[in-house]
Structures are given as C-alpha cells and as structure tokens.
VEXVEXNU-563072 format. One record per atom (N, C-alpha, C, O): x, y, z. Coordinates in steps of 0.2 Angstrom, whole numbers, padded with zeros to 4 digits, always signed. Atoms other than C-alpha are relative to their C-alpha. Layout:
VEXVEXNU-563072
XYZ
...
***
This chain:
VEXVEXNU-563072
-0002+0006-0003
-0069-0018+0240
+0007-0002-0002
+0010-0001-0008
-0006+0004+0000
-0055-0026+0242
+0004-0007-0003
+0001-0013-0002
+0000+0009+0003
-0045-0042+0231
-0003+0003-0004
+0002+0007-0005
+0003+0001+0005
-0056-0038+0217
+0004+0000-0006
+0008+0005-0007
-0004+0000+0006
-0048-0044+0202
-0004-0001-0007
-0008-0005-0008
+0003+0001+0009
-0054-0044+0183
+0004+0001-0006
+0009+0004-0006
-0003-0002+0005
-0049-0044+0166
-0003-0002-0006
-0007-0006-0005
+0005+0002+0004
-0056-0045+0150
+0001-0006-0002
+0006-0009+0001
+0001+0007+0003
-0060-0062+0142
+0002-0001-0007
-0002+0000-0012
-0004+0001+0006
-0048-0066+0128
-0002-0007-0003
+0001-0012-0001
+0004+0007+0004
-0058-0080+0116
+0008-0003-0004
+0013-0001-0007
-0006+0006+0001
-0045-0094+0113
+0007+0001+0004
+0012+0000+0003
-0004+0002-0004
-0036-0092+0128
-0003-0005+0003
-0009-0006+0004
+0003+0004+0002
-0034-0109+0133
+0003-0003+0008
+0007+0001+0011
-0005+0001-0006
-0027-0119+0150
+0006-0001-0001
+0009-0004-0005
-0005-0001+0000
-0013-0117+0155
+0005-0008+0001
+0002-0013+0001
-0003+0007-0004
+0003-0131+0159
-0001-0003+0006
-0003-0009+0008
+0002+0002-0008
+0001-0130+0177
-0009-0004+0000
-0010-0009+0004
+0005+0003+0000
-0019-0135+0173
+0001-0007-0001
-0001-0011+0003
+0000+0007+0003
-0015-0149+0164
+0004-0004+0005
+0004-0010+0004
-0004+0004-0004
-0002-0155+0179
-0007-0001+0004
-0011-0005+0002
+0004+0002-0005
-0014-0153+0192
-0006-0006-0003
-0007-0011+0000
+0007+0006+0003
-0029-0163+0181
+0004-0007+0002
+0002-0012+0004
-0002+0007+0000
-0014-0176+0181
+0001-0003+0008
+0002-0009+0010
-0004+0004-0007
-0010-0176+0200
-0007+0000+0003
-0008-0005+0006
+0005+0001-0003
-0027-0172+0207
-0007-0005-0002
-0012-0006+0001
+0004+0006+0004
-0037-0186+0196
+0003-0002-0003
+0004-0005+0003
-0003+0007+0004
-0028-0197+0187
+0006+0001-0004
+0006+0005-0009
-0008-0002+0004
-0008-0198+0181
-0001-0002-0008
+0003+0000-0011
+0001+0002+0005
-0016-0206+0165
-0006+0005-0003
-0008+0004-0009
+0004-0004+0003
-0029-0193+0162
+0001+0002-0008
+0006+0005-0009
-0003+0000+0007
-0029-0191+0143
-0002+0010-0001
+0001+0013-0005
+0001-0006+0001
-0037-0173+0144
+0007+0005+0003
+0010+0010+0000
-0006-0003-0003
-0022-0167+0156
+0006-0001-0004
+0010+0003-0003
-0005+0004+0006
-0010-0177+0143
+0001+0006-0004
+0006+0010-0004
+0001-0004+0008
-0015-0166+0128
+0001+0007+0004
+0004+0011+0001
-0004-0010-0002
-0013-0149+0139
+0007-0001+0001
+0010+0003-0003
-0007+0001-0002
+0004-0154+0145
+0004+0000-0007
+0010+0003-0007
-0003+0002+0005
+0009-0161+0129
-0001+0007-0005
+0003+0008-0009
+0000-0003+0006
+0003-0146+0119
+0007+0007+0002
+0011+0009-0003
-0005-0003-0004
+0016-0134+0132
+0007-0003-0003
+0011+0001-0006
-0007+0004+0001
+0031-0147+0128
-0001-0001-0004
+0005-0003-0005
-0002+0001+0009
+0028-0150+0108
-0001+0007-0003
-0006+0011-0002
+0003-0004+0005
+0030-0140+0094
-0006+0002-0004
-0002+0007-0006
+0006-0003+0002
+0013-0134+0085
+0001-0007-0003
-0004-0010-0001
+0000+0003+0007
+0018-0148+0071
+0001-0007+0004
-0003-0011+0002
+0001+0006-0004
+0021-0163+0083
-0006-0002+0006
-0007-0007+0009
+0008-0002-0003
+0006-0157+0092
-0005-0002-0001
-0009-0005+0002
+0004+0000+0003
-0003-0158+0080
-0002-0009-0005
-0007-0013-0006
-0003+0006+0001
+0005-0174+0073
-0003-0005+0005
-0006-0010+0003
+0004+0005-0007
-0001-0182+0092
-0005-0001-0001
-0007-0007-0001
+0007-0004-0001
-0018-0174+0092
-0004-0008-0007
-0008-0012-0005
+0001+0004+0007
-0020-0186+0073
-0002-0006+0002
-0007-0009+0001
-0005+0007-0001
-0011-0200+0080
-0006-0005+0006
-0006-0011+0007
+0003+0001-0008
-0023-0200+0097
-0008+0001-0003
-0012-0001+0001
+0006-0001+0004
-0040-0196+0085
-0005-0006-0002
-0011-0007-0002
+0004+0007+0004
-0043-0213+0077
-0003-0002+0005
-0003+0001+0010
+0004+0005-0006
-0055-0226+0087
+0006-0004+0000
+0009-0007-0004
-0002+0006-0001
-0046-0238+0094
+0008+0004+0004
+0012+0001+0007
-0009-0003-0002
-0029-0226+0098
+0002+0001+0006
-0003+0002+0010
-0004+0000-0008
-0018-0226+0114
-0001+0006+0003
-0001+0012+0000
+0000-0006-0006
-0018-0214+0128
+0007+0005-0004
+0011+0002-0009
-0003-0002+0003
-0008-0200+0124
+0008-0001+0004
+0013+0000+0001
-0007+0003-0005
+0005-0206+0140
+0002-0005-0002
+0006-0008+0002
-0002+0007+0002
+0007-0220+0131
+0005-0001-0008
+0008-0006-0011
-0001+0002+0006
+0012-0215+0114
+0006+0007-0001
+0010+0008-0006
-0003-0006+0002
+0021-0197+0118
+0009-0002+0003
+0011-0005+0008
-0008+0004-0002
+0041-0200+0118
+0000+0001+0007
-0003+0005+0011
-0002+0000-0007
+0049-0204+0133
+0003+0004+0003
+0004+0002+0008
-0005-0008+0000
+0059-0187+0136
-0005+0002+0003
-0003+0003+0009
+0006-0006-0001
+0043-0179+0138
-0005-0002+0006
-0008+0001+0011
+0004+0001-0006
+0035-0192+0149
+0004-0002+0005
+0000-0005+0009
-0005+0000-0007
+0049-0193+0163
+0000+0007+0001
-0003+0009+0006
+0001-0008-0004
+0050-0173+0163
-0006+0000+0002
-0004+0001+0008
+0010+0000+0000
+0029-0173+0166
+0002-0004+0008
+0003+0000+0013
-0001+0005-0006
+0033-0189+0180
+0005+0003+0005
+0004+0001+0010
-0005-0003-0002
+0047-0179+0186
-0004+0007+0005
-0005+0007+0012
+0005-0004+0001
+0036-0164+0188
-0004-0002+0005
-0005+0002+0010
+0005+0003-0002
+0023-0173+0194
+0002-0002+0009
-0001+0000+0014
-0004+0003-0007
+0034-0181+0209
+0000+0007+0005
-0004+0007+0010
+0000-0005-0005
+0039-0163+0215
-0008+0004+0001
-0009+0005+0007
+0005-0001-0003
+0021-0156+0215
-0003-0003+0006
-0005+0000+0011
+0004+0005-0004
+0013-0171+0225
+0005+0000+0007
+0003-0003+0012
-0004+0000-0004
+0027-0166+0237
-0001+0007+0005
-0001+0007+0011
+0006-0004-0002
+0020-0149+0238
-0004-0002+0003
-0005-0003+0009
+0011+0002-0003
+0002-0154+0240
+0002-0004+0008
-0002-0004+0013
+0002+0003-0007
+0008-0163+0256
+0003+0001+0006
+0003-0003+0011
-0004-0004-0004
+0019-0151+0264
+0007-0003+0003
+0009-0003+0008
-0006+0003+0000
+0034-0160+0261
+0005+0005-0001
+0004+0010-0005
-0006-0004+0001
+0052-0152+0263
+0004+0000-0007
+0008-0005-0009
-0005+0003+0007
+0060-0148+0245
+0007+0005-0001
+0006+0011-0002
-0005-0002+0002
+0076-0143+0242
-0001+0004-0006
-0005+0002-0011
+0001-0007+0004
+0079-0125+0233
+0003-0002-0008
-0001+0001-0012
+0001+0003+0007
+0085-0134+0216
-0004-0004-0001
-0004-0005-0007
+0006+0006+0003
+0072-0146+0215
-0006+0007-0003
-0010+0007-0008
+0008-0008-0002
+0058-0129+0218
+0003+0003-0006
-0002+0004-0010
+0000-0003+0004
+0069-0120+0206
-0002-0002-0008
-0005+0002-0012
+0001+0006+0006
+0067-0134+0191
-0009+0000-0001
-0011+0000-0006
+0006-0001+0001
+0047-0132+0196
-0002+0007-0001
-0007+0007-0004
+0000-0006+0001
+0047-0115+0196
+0000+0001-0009
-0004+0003-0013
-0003-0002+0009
+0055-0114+0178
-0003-0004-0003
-0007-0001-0007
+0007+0001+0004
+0044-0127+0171
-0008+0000-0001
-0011-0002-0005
+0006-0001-0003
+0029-0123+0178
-0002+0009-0003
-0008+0012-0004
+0002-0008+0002
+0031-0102+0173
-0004+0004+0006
-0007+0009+0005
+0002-0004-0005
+0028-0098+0191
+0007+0005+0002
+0013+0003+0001
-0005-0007-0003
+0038-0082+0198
+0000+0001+0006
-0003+0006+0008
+0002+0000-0007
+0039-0086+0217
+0003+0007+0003
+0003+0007+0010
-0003-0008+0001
+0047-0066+0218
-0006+0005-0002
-0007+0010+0001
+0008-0004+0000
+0028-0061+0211
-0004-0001+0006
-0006+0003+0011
+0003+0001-0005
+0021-0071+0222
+0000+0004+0008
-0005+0007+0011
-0001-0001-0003
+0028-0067+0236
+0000+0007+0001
+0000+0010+0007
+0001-0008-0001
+0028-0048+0231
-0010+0001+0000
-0012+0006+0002
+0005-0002+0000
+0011-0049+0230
-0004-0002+0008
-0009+0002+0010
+0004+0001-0007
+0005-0058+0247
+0004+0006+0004
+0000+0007+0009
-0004-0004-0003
+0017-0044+0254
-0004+0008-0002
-0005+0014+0001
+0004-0007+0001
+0006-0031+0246
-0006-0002+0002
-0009+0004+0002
+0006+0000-0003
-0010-0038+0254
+0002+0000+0007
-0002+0003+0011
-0003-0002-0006
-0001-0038+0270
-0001+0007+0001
-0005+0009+0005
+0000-0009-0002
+0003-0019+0269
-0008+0000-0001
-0011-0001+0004
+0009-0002+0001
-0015-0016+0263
-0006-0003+0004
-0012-0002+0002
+0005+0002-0003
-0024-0025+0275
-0001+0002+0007
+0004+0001+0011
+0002-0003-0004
-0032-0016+0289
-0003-0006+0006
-0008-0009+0005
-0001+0004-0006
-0032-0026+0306
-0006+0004+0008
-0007+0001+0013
+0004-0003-0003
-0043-0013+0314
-0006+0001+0001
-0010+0004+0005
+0008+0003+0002
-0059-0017+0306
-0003-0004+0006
-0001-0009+0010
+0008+0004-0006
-0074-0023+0316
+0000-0006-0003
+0003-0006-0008
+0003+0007+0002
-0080-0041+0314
+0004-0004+0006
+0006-0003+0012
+0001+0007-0005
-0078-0058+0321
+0010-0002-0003
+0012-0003-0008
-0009+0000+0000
-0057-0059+0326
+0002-0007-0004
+0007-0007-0007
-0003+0005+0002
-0057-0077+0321
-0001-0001-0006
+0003-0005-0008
+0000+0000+0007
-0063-0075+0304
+0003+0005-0004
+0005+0004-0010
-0001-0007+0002
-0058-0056+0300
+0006-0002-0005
+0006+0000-0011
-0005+0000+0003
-0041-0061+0294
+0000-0006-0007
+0005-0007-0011
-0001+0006+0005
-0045-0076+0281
-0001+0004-0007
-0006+0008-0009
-0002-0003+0007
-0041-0070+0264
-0006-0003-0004
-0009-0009-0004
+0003+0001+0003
-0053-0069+0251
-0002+0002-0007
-0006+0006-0008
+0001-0002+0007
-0054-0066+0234
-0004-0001-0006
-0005-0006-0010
+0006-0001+0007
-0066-0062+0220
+0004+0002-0004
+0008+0007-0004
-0005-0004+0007
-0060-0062+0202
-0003-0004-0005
-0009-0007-0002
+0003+0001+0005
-0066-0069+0184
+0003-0007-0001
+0009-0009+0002
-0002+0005+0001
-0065-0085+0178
+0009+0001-0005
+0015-0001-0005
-0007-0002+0005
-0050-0079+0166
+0005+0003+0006
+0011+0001+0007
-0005-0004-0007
-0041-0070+0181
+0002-0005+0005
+0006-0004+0009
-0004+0003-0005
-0040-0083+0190
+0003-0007-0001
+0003-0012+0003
-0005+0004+0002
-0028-0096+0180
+0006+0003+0005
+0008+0009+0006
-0007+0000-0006
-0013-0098+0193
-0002-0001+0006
+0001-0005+0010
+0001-0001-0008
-0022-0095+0208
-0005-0008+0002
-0008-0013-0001
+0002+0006-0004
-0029-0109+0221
-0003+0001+0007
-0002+0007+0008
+0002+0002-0008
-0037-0111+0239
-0004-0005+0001
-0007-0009-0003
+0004+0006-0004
-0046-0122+0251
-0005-0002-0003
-0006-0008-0006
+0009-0002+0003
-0063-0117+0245
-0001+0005-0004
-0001+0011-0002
+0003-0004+0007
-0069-0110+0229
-0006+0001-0002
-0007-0001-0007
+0007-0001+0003
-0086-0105+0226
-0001+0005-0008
+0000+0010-0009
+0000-0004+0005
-0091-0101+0209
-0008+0000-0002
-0012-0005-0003
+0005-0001+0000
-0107-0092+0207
-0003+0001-0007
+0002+0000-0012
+0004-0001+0007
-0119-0089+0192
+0001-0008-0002
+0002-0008-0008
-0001+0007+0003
-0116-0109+0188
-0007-0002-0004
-0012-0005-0002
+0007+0002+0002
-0130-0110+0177
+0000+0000-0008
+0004+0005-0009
-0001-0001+0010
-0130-0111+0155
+0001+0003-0003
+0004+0003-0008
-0001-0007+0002
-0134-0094+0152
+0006+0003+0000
+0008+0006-0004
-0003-0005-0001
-0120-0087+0158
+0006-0004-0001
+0011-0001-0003
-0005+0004+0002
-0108-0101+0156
+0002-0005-0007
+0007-0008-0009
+0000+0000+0007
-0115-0106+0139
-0003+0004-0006
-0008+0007-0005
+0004-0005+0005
-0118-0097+0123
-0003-0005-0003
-0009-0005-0001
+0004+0005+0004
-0126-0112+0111
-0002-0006+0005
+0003-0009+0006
+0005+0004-0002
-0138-0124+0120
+0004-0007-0003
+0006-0012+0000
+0000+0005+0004
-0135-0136+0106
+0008-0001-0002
+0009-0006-0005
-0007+0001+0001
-0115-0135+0105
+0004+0005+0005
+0004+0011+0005
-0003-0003-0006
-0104-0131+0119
+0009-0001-0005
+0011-0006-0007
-0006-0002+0004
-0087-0121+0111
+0007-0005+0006
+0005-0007+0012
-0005+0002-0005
-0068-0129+0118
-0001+0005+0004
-0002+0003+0010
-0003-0006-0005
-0065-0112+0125
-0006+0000+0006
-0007+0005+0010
+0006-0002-0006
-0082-0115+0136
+0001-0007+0004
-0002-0008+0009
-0002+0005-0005
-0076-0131+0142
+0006+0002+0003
+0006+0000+0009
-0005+0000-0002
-0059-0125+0145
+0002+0004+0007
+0007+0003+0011
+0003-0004-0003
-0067-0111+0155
-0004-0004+0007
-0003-0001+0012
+0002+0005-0006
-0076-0125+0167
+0006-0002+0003
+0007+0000+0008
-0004+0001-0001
-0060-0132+0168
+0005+0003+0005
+0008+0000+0010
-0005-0005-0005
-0050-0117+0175
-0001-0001+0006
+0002-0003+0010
+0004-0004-0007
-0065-0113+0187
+0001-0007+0003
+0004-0006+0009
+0000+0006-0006
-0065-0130+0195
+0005-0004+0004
+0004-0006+0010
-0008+0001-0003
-0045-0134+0196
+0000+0005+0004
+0005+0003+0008
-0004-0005-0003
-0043-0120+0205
-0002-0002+0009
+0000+0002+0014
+0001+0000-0005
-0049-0127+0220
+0003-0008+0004
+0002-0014+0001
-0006+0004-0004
-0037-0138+0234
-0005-0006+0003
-0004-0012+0002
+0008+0007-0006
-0054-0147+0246
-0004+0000-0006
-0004-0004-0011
+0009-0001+0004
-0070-0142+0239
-0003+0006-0003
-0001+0012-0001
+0001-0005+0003
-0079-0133+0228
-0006+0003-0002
-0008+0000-0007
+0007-0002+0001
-0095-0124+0228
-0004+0003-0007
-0003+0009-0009
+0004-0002+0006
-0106-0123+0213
-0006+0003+0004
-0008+0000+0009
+0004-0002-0001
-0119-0109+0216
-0006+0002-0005
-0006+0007-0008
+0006-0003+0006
-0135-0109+0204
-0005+0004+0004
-0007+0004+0010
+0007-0004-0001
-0150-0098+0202
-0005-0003-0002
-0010-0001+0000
+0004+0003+0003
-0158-0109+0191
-0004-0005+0002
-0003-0010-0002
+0002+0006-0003
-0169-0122+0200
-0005-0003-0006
-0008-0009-0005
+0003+0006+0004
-0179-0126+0184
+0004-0004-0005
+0001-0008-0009
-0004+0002+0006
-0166-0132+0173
+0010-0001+0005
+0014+0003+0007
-0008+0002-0001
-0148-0143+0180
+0006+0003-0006
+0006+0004-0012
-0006-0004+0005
-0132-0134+0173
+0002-0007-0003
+0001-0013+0000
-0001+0006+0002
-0126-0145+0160
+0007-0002+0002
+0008-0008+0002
-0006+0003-0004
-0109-0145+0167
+0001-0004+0007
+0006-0006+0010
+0000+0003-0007
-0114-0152+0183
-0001-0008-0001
+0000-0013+0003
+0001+0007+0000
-0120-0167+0174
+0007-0005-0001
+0008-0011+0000
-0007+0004+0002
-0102-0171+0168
+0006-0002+0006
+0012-0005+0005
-0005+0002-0006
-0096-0173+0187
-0002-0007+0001
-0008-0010+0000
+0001+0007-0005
-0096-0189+0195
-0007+0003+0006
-0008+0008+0007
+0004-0005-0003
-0111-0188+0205
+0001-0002+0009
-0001+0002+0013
-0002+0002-0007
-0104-0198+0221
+0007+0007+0002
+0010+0008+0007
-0003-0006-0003
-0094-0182+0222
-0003+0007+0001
+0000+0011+0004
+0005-0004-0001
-0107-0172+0222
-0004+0002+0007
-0007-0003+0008
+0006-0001-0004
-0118-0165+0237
-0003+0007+0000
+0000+0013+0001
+0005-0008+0003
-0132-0155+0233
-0006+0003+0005
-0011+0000+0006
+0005-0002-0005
-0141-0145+0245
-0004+0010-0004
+0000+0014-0005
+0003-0004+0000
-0154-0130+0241
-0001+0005+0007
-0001+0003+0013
+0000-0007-0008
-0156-0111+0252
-0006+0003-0002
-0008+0007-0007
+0010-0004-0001
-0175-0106+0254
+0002+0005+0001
+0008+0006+0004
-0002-0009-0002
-0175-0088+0256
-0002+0000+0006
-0003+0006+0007
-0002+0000-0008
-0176-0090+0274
+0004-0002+0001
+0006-0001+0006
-0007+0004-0005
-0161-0100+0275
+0006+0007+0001
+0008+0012-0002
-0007-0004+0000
-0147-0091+0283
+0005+0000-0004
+0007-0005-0006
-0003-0001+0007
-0135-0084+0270
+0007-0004+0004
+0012-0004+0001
***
C-alpha cells in the first residue's frame, strides 16, 4: 500500500513548537497548555524551568501573562501570519520566510515530497474518478507531527492502546492525544471498538463538540 508511513515510538518525545502554535490559534490565544509548549521551544532549560515554578503555585498567572515581552510579540507575531495561512490570505515571501524559520518547516521538503507522490501516483487505477485522486495517508501517532488535513480519523481510540496505567495517565500519553487530535484542520474522527467502556480521553473533550454515532455490523462501512 501506498502513503504508509511509521516510525518507532521514541518515549519523551514531546510536542513540537508548531503544536503549541496551532493549540494557540485554533482554541484559544491564552491557552496556558499551548503557552508552556511554546514557551519551552523559546527559553532556555533554566528559564523554563524558572516559569514552569513561577506558573505551579495556586493562585499563579497564565503563562502569557508573566513570560517577557520579547517572547510574547514573537508568539503574537507568529500567530498573526499562521491565522493568515488558515484563511488563504496572500503573504509576502519575507513574512513565509520568518515562519518558515520559526516554525522549522522546510517548504523545499515539502514540496519535494508532494512532487514525489505526484510521480508515484498511478492515474490509471480503477475506481470512482471523483474520489480516486484524494490523498490519503496512514501513519503512526509519532509519524504524524508536522503533518495536517481536512479530516483525520484516528482508529483504535480506546485505553488499551492508548493507555498503559488505568490509574495514571504518563505526560507522554497526553502529549500523544495531543499530536493526534491537532493534526486535524475540520473534523476529527475518533473510532473505538470498545462499546463497554468510554475512552477516557474523550471525556476531556467538550461534549458540545462532540457527535457520537455507532456502526452495527450491517451498517455500511
């Protein structure tokens, strides 16, 4: 098959800068989870860690509230030219270069790469013309930091497979929900197998975002 992407699964790999941007532009400019990824990309280990202290107590400030100002006009700045992306606005080739370089995207990969599924894509396959050509790609939760589309369906969504302890859920198995769920632009399909037991990650959605529908094994696939 075709697109099949994998890689092993490297414990304390964690989200990336661009994660933490989008968590800011696609839910909230104040999001304090998106803050602390951003912020750990832009500070040293030792002011990092300094913040993290500072952001710990009860009663402490968002993290956009209290990280210098340097830090939070680049983010804002940043922030600006994505949201200009997302809406298919026109950007000048210095502005793209500036996101490019902060973000640690390689639009040179990229575009060798859509150029290599071009060549490799076979046009003379059978099927339904109007769909034949929609790209599609399967890859691992770890394989797929960077990457995005319309629609993302992530299967096996169920505890076993996406938790190891019942009783303590690791950062790196939140940060793993995370990847998987940003990566999608519309909507995103959680597909479980589990119908006696809800994933526990699905309780942490909003549920007004949620619609949940069931497939009897007669339903059409």
């Amino acid at each position: 098959m075709q697109n099949i992407e994998s890689i092993e699964t490297k414990e304390g790999t964690g989200p990336t800068f661009l994660d933490g941007l989008k968590i800011l532009l696609l839910d909230d400019e104040r999001n304090n989870l998106g803050w602390r990824i951003v912020s750990k990309s832009l500070l040293g280990e030792k002011e990092f860690d300094a913040l993290l202290k500072e952001t710990s107590v009860e009663g402490a400030k968002s993290i956009c509230d209290i990280i210098e100002v340097k830090y939070h006009r680049e983010i804002k700045e940043i922030l600006c030219f994505l949201a200009a992306v997302q809406k298919g606005k026109k950007i000048d080739k210095e502005k793209l270069d500036i996101l490019f370089s902060k973000t640690g995207i390689d639009p040179h990969e990229i575009t060798k790469d859509d150029l290599q599924q071009d060549i490799n894509s076979t046009p003379w396959r059978m099927g339904n013309p109007a769909i034949r050509k929609i790209p599609i790609r399967a890859t691992t939760i770890q394989s797929s930091k960077g990457l995005d589309a319309e629609y993302v369906f992530i299967t096996h969504f169920d505890d076993r497979f996406l938790i190891k302890d019942d009783n303590k859920i690791s950062d790196q198995e939140i940060c793993n929900f995370l990847v998987a769920l940003t990566r999608a632009k519309k909507k995103v399909f959680l597909i479980s197998s589990d119908k006696a037991k809800e994933p526990t990650f699905l309780t942490w959605i909003a549920r007004d975002r949620i619609e949940e529908r069931s497939l009897s094994a007669s339903s059409p696939a």
